[in-house]
C-alpha positions in Angstrom: 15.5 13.0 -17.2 18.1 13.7 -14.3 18.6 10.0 -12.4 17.7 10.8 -8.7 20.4 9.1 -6.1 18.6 6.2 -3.8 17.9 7.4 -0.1 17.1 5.4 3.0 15.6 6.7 6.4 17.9 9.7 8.2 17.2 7.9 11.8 15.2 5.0 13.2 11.7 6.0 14.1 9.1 3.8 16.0 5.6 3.1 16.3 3.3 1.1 18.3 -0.5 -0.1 17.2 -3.0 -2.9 16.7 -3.4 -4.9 13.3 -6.7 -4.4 11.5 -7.1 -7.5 11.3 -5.1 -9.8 13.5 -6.0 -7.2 16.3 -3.1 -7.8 17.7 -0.8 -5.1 19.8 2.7 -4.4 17.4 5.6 -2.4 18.0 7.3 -1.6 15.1 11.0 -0.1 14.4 11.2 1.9 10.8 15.4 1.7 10.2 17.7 3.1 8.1 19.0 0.8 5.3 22.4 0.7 3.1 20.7 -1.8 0.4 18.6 -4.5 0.1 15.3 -2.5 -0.8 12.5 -3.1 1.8 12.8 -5.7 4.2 10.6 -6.6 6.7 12.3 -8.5 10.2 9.7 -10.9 12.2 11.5 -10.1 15.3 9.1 -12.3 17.3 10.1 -15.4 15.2 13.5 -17.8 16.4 15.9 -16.5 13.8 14.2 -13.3 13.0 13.4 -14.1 9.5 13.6 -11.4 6.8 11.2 -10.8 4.2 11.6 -8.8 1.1 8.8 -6.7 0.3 8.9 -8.1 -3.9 5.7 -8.6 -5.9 7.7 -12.3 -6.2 7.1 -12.9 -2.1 2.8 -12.2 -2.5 1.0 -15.1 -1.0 -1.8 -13.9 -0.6 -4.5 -10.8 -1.3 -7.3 -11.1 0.8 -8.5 -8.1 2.1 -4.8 -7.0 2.0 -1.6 -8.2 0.6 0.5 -10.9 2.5 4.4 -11.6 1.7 5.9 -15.0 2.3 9.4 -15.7 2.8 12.1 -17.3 5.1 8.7 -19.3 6.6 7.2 -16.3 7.8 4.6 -13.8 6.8 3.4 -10.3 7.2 -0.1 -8.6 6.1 -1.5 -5.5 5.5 1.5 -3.8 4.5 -0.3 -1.7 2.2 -0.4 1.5 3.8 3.2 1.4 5.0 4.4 0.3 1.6 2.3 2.9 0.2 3.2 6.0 2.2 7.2 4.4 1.5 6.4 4.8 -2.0 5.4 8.3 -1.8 8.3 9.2 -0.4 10.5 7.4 -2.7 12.6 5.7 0.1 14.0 2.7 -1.6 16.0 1.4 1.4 14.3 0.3 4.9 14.2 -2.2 7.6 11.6 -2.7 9.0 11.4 -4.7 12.4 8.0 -5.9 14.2 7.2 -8.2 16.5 3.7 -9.8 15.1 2.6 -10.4 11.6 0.8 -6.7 11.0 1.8 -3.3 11.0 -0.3 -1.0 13.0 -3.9 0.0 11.5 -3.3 3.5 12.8 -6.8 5.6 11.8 -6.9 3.4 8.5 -5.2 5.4 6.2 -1.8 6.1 5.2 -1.1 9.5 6.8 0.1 8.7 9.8 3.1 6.2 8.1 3.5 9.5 5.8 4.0 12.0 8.6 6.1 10.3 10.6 8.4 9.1 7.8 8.7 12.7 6.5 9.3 14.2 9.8 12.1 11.7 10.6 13.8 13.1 6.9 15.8 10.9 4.2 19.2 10.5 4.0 20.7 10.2 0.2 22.9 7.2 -0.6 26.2 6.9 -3.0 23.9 4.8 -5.3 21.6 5.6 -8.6 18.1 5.0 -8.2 17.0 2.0 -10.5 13.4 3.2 -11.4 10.9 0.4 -13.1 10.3 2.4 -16.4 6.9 1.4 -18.1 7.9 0.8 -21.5 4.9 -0.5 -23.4 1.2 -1.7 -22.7 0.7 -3.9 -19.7 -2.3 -5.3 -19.2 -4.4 -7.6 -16.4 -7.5 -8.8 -16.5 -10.1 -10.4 -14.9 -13.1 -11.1 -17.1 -15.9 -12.7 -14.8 -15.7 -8.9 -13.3 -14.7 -7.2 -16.1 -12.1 -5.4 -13.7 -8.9 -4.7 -15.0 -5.3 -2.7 -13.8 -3.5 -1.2 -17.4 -0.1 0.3 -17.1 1.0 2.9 -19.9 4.5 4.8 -20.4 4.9 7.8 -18.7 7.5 10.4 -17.2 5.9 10.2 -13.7 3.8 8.3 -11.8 0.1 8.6 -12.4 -3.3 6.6 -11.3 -6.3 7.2 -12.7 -8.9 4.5 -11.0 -12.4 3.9 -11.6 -14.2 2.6 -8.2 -17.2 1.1 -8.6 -19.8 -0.1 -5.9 -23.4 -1.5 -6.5 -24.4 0.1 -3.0 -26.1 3.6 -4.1 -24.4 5.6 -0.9 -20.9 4.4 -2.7 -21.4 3.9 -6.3 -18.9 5.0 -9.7 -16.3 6.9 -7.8 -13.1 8.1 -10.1 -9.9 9.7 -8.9 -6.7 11.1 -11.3 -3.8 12.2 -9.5 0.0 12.8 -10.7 1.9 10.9 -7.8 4.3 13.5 -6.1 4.7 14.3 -1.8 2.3 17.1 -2.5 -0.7 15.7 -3.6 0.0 12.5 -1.8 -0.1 14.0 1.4 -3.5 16.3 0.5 -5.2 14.2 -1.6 -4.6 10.8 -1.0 -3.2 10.0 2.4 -5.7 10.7 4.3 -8.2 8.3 2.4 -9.2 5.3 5.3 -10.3 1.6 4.4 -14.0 1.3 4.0 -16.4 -1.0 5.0 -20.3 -2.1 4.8 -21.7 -2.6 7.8 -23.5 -6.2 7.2 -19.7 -7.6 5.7 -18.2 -6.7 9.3 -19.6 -9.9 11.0 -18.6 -12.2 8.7 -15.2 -10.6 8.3 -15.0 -11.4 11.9 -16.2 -15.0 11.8 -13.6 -15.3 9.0 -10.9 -14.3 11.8 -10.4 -10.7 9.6 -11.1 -7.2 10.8 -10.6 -8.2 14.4 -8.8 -4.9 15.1 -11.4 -2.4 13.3 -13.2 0.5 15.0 -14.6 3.3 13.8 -11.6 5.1 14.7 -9.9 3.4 12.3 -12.5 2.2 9.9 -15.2 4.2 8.2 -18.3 2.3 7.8 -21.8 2.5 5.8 -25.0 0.9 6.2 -28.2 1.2 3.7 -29.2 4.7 5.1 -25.5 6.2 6.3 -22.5 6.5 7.4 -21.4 5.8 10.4 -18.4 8.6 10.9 -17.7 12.0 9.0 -15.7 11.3 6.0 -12.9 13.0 4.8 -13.6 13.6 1.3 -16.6 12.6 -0.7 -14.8 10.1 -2.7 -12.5 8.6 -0.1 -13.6 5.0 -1.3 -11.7 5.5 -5.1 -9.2 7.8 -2.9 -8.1 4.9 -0.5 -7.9 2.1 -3.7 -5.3 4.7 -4.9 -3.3 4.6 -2.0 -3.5 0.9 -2.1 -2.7 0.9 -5.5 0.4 3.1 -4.9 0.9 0.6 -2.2 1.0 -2.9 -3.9 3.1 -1.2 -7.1 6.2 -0.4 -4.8 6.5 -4.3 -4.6 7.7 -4.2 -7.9 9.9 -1.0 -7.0 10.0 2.6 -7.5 7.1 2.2 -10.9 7.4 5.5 -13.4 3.9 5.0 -15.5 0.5 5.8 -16.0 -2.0 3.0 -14.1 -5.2 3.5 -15.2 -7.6 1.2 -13.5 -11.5 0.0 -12.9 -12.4 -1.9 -10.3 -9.0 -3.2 -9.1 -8.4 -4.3 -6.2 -5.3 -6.1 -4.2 -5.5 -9.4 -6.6 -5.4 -7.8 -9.5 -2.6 -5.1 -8.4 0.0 -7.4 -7.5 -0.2 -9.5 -10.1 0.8 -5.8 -12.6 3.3 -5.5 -9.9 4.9 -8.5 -10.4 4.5 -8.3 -14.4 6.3 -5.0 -13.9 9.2 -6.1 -11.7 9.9 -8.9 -14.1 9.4 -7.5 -17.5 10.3 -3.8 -17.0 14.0 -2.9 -17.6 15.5 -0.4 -14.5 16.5 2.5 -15.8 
């Protein structure tokens, strides 16, 4: 296969929001980068420390993955990471002045569209893909959920959703990872949640920045807003998925998955970034 050269941003774009669940008001600068892969920049911090957005730098994955490094943090980068993947920019900074990118409607798309409209610019260097060379497996047998990654010439996620609620229940999505059917097909997909968890997200200091404008929600008879597909649940852990495996770089494999969530992914992320060989 033809090796691709690495490409960075064409200009700095910008973008303003709330956290989903810090609730808090960002501003956030999207810049073009020379090396260094992803970098976040606290620029509301003394120092403005910079974290690398590695599988190695996880700290946490509840309700969303957190980074760690330099003494600061940033959460929810997800969908940014995500819609970055997608595009196969490898170099960006990426400057904000609180600890969470902006919820926008929940989903990717908006990150997508504006990174796409603002264009890549190709670099002098070969891109470095993390080839998927043998069985990887993780586990987690209390739940019986587990994340497999297979060899492949592209990247491909086949996931297996599965709810107890009867509105949600065995959702499964297969898509071949490209700009095409990222943009249709998986983009659009917003985080979901069940009414009766929203309070106690809340109490928990989590979610303080979800509407329904940004959240679609369910309750034991409905939904609460129009969805955008039918299976935008297993649609959205894909994104997420695409999301959590750029920590560990620009991934060429089939994921197939059941259940998965944010734990789970970053901890095949980091496997990846540590055992796979860069081809």
């Amino acid at each position: 296969m033809r090796k691709a050269y690495e490409t960075t941003l064409a200009k700095t774009v910008t973008i303003e929001g709330i956290g989903l669940h810090s609730g808090k008001t960002v501003n956030m600068r999207l810049c073009p980068a020379e090396n260094d892969g992803i970098v976040f920049v606290r620029t509301d911090l003394p120092g403005k420390p910079r974290l690398h957005a590695t599988a190695k730098n996880v700290s946490s994955t509840m309700r969303a993955t957190t980074i760690e490094e330099n003494g600061a943090k940033v959460f929810t980068i997800e969908h940014l990471m995500s819609a970055l993947a997608a595009l196969a920019i490898d170099h960006c900074t990426i400057e904000m002045d609180a600890e969470e990118p902006p919820v926008t409607d929940g989903s990717a798309a908006v990150f997508f569209r504006l990174l796409k409209d603002c264009g890549k610019r190709q670099l002098a260097s070969l891109r470095h893909e993390k080839i998927v060379d043998k069985i990887y497996r993780v586990d987690d047998p209390p739940t019986g959920r587990f994340i497999i990654a297979l060899p492949a010439d592209e990247l491909r996620i086949s996931f297996t959703s599965v709810n107890p609620h009867p509105m949600v229940s065995i959702q499964y999505g297969d898509f071949v990872v490209n700009e095409a059917t990222y943009e249709q097909d998986i983009a659009p997909a917003r985080t979901i949640a069940y009414e009766k968890e929203v309070e106690a997200l809340r109490a928990a200091g989590l979610g303080l920045g979800g509407t329904l404008e940004n959240v679609i929600v369910y309750n034991d008879e409905r939904w609460l807003n129009e969805l955008r597909f039918t299976d935008e649940l297993v649609r959205h852990k894909i994104l997420d998925a695409i999301g959590d495996l750029r920590l560990a770089g620009i991934v060429r494999g089939h994921i197939i998955a059941a259940a998965a969530g944010h734990a789970l992914n970053t901890r095949l992320a980091k496997i990846l970034d540590e055992e796979c060989a860069a081809d």
